[in-house]
Structures are given as C-alpha cells and as structure tokens.
FIDOLUM-756567 format. One line per field, with one value per atom (N, C-alpha, C): atom name; x, y, z; residue in three letters. Coordinates in Angstrom, 3 decimals, always signed. Layout:
<pts>
at: CA_...
east: X_...
north: Y_...
up: Z_...
aa: ala_...
</pts>
This chain:
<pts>
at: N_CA_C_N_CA_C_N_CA_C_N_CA_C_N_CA_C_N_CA_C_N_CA_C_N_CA_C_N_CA_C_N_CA_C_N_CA_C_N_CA_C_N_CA_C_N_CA_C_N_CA_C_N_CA_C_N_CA_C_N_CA_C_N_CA_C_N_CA_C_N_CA_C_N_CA_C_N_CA_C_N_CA_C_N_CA_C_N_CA_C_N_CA_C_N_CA_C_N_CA_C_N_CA_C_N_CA_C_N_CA_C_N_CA_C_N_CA_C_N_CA_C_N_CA_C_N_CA_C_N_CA_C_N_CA_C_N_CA_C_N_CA_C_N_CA_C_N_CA_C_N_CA_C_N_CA_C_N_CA_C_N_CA_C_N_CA_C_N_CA_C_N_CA_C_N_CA_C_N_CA_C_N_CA_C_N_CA_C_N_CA_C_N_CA_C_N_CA_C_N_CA_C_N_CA_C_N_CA_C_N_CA_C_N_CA_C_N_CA_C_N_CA_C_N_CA_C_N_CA_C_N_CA_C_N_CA_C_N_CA_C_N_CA_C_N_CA_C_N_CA_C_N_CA_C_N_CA_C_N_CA_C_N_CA_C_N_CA_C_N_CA_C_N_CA_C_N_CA_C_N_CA_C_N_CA_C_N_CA_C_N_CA_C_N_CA_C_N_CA_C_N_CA_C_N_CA_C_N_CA_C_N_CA_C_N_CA_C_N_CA_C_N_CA_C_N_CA_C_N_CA_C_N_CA_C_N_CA_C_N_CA_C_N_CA_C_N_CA_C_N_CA_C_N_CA_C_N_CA_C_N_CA_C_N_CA_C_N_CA_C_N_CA_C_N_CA_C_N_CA_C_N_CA_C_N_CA_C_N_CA_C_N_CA_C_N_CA_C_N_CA_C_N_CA_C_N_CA_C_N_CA_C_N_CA_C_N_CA_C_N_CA_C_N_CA_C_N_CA_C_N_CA_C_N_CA_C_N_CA_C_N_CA_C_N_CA_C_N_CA_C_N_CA_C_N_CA_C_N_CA_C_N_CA_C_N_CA_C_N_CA_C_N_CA_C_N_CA_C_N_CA_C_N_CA_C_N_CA_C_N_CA_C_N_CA_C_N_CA_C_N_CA_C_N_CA_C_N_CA_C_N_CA_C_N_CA_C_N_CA_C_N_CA_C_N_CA_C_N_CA_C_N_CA_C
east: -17.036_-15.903_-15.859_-14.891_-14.609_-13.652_-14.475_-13.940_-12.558_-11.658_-10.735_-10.775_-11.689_-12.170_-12.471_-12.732_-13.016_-11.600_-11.051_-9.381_-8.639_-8.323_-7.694_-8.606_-7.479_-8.715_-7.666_-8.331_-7.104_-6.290_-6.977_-5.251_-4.485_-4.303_-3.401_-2.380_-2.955_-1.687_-0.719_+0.154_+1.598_+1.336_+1.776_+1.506_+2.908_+4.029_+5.109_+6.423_+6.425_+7.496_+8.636_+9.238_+10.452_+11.600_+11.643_+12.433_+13.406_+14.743_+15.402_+15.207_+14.858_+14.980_+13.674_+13.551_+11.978_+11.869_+12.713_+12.755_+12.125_+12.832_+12.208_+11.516_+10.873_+9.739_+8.327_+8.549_+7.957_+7.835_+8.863_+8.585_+7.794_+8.047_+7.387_+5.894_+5.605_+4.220_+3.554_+4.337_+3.570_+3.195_+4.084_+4.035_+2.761_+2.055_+0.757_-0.466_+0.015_-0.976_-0.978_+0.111_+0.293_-0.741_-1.592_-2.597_-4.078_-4.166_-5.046_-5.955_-7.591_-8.124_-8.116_-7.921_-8.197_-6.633_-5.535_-4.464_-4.047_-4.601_-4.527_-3.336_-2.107_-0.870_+0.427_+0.571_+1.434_+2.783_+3.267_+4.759_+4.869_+3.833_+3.685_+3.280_+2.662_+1.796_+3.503_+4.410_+5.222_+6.228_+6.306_+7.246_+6.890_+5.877_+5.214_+5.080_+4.881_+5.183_+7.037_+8.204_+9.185_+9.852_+9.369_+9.762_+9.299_+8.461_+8.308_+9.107_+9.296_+10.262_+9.876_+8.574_+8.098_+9.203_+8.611_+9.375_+9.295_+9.704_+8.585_+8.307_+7.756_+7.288_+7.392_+7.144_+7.482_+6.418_+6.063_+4.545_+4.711_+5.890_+6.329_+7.222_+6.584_+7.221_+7.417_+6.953_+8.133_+7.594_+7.915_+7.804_+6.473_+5.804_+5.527_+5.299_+5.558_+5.737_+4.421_+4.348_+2.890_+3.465_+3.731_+4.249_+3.186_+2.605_+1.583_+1.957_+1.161_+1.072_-0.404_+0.007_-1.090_-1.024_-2.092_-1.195_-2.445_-2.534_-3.585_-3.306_-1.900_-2.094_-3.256_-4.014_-5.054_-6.281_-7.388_-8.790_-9.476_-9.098_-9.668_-8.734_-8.768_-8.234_-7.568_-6.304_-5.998_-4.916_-4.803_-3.818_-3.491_-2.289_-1.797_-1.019_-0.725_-0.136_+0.714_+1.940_+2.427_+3.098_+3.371_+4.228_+5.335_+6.322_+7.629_+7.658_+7.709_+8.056_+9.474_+10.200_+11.616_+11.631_+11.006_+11.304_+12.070_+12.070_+12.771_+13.497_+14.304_+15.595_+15.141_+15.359_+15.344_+15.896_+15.764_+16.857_+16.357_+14.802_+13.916_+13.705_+13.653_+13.213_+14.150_+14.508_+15.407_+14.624_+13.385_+12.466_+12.506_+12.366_+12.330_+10.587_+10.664_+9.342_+8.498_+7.689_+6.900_+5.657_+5.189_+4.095_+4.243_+3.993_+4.076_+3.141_+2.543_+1.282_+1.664_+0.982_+1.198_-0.395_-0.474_-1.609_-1.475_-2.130_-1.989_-3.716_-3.547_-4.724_-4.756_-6.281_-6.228_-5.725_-5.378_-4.797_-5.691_-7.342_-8.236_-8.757_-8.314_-8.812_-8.369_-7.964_-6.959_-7.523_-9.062_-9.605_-9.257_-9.794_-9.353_-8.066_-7.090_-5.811_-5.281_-5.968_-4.970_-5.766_-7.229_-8.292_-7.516_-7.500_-7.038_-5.462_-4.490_-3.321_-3.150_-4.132_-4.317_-4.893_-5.740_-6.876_-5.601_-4.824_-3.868_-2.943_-2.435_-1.247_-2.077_-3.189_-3.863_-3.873_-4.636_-5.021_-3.703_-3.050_-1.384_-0.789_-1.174_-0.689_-1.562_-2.637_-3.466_-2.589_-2.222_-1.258_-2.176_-3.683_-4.261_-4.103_-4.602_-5.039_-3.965_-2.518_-1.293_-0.976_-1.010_-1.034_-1.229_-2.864_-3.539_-3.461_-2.822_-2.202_-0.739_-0.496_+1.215_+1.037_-0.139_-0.317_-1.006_-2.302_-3.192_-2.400_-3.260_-2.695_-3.375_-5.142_-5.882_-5.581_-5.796_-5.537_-7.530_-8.359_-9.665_-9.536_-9.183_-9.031_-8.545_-7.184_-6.429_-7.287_-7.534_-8.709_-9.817_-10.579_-11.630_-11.044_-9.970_-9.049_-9.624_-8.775_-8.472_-9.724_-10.579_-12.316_-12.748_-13.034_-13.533_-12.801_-11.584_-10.767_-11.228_-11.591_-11.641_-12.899_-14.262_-15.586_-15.088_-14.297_-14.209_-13.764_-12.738_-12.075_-13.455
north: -0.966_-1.377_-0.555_+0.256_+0.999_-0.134_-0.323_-0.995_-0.610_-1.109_-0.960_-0.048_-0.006_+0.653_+1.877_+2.232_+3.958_+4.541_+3.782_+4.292_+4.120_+3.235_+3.642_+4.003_+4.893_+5.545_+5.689_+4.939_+4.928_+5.946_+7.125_+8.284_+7.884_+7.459_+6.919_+5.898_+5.041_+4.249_+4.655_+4.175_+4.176_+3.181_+2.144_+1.175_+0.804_+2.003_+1.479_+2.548_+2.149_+2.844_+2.986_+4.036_+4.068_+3.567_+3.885_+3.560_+2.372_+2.221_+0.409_-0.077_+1.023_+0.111_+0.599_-0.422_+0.094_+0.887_+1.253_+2.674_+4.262_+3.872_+4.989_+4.758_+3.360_+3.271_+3.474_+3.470_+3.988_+5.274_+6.060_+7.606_+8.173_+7.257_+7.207_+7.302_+6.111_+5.774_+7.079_+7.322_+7.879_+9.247_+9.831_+11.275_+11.510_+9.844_+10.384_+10.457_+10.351_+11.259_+12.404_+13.566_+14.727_+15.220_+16.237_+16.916_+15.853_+15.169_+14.827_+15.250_+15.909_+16.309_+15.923_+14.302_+13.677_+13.815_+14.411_+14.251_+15.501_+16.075_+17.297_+18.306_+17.332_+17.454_+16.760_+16.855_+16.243_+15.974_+16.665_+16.532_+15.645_+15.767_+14.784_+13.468_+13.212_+12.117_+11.093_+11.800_+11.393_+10.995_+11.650_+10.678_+10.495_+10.363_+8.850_+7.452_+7.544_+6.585_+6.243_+7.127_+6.824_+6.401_+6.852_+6.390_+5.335_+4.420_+3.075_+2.134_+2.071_+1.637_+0.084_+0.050_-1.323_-2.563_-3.171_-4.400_-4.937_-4.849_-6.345_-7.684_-8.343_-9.574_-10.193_-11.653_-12.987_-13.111_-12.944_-13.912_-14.534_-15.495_-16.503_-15.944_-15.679_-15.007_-13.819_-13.172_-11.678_-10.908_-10.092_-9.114_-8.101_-7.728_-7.109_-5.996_-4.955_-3.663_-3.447_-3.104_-2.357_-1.110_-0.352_+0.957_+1.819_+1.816_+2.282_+3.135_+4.387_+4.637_+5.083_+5.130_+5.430_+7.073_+8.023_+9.254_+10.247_+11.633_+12.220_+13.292_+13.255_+14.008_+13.822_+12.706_+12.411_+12.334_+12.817_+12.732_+11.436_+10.349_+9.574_+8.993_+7.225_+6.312_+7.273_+6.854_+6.786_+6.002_+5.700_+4.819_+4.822_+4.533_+4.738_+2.973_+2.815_+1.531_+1.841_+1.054_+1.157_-0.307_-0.262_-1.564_-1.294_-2.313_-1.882_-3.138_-3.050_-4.157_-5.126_-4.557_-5.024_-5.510_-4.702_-5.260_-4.337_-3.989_-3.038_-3.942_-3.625_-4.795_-4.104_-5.376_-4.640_-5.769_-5.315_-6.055_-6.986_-6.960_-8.246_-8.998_-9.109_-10.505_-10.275_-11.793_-12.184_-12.436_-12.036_-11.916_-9.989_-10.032_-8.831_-7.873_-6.443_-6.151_-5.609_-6.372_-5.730_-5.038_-4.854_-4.286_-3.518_-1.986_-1.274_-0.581_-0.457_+0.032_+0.732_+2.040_+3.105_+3.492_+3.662_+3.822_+4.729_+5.718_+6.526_+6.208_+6.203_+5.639_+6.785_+7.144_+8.262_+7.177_+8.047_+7.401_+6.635_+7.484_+6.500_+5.077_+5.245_+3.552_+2.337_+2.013_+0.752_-0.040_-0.535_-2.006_-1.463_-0.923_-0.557_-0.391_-0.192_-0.114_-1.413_-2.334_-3.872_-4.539_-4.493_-4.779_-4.698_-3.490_-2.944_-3.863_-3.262_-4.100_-5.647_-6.399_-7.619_-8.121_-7.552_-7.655_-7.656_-6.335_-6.097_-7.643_-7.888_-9.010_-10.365_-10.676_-12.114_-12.016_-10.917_-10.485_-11.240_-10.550_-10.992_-11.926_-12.841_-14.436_-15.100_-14.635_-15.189_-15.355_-16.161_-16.638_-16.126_-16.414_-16.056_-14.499_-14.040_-12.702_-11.816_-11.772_-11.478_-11.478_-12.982_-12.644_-11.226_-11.374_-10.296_-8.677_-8.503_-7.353_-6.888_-8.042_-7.627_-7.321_-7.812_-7.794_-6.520_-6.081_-5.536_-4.452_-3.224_-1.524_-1.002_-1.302_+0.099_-0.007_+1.344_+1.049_+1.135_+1.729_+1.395_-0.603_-1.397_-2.588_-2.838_-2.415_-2.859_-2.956_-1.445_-1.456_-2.273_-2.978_-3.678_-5.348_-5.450_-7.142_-7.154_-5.459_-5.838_-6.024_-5.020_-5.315_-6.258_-7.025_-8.195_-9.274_-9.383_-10.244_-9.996_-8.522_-8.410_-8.802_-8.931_-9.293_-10.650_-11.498_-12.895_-13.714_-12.301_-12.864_-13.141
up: +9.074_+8.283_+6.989_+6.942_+5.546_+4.201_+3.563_+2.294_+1.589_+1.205_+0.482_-0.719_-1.406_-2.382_-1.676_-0.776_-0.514_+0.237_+0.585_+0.711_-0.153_-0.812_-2.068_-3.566_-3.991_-5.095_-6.016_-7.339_-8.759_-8.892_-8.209_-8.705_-7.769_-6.761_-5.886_-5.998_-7.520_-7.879_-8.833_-8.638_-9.841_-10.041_-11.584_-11.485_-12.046_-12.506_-12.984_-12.114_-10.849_-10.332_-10.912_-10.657_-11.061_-10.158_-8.744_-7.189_-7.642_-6.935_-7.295_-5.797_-4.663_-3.645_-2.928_-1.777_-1.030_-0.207_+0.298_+0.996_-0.239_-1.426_-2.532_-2.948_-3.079_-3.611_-2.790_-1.263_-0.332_-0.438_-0.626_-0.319_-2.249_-2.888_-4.451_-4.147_-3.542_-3.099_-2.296_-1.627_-0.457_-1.149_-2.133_-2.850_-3.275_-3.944_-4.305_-2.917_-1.967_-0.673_-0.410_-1.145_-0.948_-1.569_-1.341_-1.770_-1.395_-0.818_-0.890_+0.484_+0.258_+1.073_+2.678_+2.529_+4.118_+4.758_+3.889_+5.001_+5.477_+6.774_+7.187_+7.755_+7.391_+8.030_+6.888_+5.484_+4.845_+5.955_+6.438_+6.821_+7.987_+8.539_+9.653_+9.434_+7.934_+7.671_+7.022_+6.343_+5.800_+6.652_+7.784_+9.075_+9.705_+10.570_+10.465_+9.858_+8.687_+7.451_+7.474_+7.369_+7.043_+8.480_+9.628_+10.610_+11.191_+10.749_+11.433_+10.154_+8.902_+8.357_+8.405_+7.505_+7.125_+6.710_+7.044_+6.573_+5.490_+4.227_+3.095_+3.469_+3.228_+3.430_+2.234_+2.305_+0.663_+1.014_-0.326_-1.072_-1.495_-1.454_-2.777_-3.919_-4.969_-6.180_-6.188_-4.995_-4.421_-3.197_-3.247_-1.963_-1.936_-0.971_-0.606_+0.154_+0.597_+1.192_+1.795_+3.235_+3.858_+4.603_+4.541_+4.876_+5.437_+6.672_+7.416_+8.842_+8.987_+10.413_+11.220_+12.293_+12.604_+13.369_+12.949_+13.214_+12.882_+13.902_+13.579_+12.137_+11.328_+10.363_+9.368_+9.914_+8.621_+9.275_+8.481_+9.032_+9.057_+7.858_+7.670_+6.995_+7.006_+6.281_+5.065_+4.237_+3.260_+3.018_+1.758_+1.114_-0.225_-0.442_-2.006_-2.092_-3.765_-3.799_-5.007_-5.171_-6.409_-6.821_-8.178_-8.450_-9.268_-8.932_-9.609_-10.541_-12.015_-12.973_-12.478_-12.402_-12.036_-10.812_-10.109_-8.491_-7.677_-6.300_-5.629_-4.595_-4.650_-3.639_-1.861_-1.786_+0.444_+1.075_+2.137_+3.004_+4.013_+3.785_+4.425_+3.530_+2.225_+1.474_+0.337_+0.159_-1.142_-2.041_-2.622_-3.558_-3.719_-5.059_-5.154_-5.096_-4.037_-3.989_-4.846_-5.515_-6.640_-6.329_-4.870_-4.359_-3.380_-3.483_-2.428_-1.704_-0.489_-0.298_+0.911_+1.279_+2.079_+2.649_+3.998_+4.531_+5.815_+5.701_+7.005_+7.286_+8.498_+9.616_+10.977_+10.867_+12.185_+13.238_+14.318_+15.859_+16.429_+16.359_+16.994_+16.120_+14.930_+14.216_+14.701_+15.609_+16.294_+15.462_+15.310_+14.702_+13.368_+13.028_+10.847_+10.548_+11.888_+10.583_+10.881_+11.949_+12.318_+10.906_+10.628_+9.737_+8.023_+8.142_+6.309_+6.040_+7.126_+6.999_+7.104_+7.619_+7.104_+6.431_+6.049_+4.552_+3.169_+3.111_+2.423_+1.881_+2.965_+3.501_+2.897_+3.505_+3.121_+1.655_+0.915_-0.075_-1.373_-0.993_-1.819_-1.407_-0.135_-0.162_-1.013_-2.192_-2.796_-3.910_-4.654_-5.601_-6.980_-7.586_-8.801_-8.405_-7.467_-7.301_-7.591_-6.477_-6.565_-8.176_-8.979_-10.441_-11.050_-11.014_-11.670_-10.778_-9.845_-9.326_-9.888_-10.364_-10.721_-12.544_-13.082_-14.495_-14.972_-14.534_-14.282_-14.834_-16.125_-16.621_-16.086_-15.339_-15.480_-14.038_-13.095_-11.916_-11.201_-12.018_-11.701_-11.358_-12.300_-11.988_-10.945_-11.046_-10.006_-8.275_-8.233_-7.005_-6.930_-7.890_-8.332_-7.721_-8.475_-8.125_-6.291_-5.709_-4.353_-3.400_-4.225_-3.705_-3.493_-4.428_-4.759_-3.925_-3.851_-2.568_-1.486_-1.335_+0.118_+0.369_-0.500_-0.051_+0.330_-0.576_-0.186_+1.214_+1.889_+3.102_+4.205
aa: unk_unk_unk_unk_unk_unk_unk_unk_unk_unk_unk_unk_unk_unk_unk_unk_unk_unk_unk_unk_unk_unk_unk_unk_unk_unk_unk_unk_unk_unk_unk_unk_unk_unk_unk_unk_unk_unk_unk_unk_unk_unk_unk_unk_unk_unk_unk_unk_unk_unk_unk_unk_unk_unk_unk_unk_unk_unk_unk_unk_unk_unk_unk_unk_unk_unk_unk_unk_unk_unk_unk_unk_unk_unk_unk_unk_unk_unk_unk_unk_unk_unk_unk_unk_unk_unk_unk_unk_unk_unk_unk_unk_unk_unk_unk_unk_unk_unk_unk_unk_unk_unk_unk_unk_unk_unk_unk_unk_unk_unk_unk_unk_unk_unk_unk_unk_unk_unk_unk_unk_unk_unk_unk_unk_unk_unk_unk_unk_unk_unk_unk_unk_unk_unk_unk_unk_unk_unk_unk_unk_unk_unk_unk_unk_unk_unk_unk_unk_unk_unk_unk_unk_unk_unk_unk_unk_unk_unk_unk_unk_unk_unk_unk_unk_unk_unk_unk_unk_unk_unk_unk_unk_unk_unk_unk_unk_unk_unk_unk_unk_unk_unk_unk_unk_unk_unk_unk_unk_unk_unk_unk_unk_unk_unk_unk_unk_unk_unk_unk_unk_unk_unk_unk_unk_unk_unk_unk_unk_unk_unk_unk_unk_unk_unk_unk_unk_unk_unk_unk_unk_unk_unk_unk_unk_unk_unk_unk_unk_unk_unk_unk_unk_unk_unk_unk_unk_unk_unk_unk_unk_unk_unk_unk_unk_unk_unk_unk_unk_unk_unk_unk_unk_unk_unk_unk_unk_unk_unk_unk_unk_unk_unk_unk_unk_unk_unk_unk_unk_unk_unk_unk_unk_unk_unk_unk_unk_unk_unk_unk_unk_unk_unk_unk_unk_unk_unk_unk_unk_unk_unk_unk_unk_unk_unk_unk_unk_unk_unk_unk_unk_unk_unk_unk_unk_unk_unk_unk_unk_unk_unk_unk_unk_unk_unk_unk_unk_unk_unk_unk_unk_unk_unk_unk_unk_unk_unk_unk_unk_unk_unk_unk_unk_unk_unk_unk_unk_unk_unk_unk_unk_unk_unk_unk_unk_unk_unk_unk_unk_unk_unk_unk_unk_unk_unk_unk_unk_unk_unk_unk_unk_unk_unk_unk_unk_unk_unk_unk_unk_unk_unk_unk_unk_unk_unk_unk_unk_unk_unk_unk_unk_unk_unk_unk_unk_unk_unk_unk_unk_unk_unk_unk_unk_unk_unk_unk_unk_unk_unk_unk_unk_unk_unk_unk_unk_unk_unk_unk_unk_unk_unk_unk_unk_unk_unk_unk_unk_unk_unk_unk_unk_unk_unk_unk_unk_unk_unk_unk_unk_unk_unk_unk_unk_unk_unk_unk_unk_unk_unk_unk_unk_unk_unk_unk_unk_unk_unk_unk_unk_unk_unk_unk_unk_unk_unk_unk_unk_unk_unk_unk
</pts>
C-alpha cells in the first residue's frame, strides 16, 4: 500500500484556484502534473484524465472532485489537489466544489487506484477533517491533515 503522502507532494497543490467551473479547475489541477518525473507521457496522461469526466460528489457543505485515470502514461501513482475559496459550479452537485483532486494511476494498479480513490472520498465525508482541508495555507499541512486520516481509516 503506497501512502497518500508519497503521491501527493506539496508542490502539487494550489490551494487558491483560480477556475469558476470544474471542468477548469480540473485541467488547473492537473497542470501541476506536467513536468513531473513519474508521468512518462504528459499528453496522454491529460486525456485520460479529461476524458472520463469525473463527477463531483456532496460532502455536505460542498463538493468534491476526484478526477482520475488509469493509464500507462505514468510510471507510478501520482496526484495533484487544489481548492477553490469561492467554489467551482458543476453540474453534479448544487453545493459548490471546493476540492479538486487529480490522480493518474499505472494500468496495472487495479487495487491502489480503487484504494487511493476511496481513501480520498471517505477522507472528505469527514466533516472536522474536510474543515481543516478547506482552511488549511501550508500545503505541507494540507498533505499531513490527509495522512493522518488516512492512518485512521
């Protein structure tokens, strides 16, 4: 089991998107995977990602985004996350999405990317936690919040 903390890595967050909707705030997110060593195929890694066309989900007091594929442009797990103060409007939840997270997953991970993407999802039906993800400046923290949840599941 690869930890949350070694796929996402603080340069990987935005923590103040700019995007109004989740489709841009997806392709926002995903920008910070470009250059990064484990994705061996940018152009392929990015449609992949834009072509399965996540859904957001309600956490209650707003939305969430998991924007994932599974795809050999990448050697290994990666993931980026961002948050929008305002909220990014979409067309699955009448809460606005304040959490966006992007994950490319090699082809052969079947158990780690069903694993990470529900770790993700439970993680932010956590009402204190979700709090302190939506509050949170440093993004070293931010990764730290999601750690620490995830030892708990």
């Amino acid at each position: 089991m690869i930890p949350i903390s070694e796929i996402l890595v603080p340069s990987h967050l935005n923590l103040a998107l700019a995007a109004r909707d989740q489709a841009a705030g997806v392709q926002e997110v995903l920008a910070k995977l470009n250059g990064d060593p484990r994705v061996s195929d940018w152009g392929a890694l990015r449609l992949a990602v834009t072509e399965r066309n996540a859904p957001a989900i309600s956490c209650g007091a707003c939305g969430i985004c998991i924007a994932h594929a599974r795809t050999n442009a990448v050697q290994s797990l990666v993931m980026a996350a961002g948050r929008s103060v305002a909220g990014l409007s979409s067309q699955n939840v009448a809460e606005p999405v304040r959490l966006v997270f992007v994950a490319g997953i090699p082809a052969a991970f079947q158990s780690e990317y069903l694993r990470v993407v529900g770790a993700i999802a439970r993680l932010c039906h956590d009402k204190a936690l979700l709090h302190e993800l939506l509050s949170v400046q440093d993004p070293e923290k931010f990764v730290a919040l999601l750690s620490s949840g995830e030892v708990k599941l």
